[in-house]
C-alpha positions in Angstrom: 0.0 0.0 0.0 1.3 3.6 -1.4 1.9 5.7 2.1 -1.5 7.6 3.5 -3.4 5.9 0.8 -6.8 4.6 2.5 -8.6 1.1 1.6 -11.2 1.6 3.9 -14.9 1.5 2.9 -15.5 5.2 4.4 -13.2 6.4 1.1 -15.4 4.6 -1.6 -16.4 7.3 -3.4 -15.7 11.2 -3.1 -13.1 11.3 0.0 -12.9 13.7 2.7 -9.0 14.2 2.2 -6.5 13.5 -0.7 -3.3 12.9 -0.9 -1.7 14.0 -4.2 2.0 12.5 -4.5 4.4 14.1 -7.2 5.4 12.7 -10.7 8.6 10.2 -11.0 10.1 6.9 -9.4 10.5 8.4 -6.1 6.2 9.9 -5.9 6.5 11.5 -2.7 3.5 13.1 -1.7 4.4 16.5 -1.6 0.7 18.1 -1.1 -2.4 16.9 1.2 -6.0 18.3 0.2 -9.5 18.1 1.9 -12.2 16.4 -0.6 -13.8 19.9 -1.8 -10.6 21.5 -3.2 -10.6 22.8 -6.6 -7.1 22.4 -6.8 -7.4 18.5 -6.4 -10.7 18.1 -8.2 -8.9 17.9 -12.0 -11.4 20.4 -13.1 -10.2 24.1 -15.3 -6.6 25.2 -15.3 -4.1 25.9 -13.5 -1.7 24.3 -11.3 -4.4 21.7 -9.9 -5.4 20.8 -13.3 -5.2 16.9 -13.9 -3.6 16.4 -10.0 -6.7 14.4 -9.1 -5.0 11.3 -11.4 -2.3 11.7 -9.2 -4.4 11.5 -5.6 -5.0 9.2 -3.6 -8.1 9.1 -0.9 -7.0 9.2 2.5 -8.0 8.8 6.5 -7.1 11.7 8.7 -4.5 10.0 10.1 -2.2 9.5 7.4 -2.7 12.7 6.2 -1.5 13.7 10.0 1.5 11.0 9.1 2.6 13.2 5.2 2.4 16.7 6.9 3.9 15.8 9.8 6.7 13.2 8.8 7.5 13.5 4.8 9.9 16.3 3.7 8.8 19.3 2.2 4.8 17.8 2.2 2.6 20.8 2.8 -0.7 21.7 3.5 -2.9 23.2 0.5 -3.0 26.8 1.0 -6.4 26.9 -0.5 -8.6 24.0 1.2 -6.4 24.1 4.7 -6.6 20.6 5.4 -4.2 20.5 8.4 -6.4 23.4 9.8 -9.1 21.1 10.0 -6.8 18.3 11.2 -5.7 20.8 14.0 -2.0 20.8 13.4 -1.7 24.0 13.5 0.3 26.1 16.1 -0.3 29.2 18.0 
């Protein structure tokens, strides 16, 4: 299993968080999403354009695991998913 990629049945379908990994051998995910975000839904132009191909579904805990362990993996700066996963500081 690809890391933070989620096989449960609670993903069937349009997930609550993505996980969109990069393009090459390595494929580290470099950028988590929350299910609404235009930049992961593949739709228009831009830089989010065609990155839904390259996302995975994922549980809230391995996108906790990307932003918290995996080099240079950010948040989206549009959708704010580690906001809503609270791993924010003050």
């Amino acid at each position: 299993m690809v890391v933070g990629q989620c096989s449960a049945p609670a993903c069937a379908g349009a997930a609550a968080r993505w996980i969109e990994y990069g393009i090459g051998v390595g494929r580290i995910p470099p950028r988590a999403h929350t299910g609404g975000c235009p930049m992961s839904s593949g739709s228009g132009s831009g830089s989010g354009s065609g990155s839904r191909s390259r996302s995975r579904p994922a549980t809230a805990q391995s996108v906790r695991e990307v932003l918290l362990t995996v080099p240079n993996a950010v948040a989206c700066p549009l959708c704010l998913p580690d906001s809503e996963l609270g791993l924010l500081e003050c």
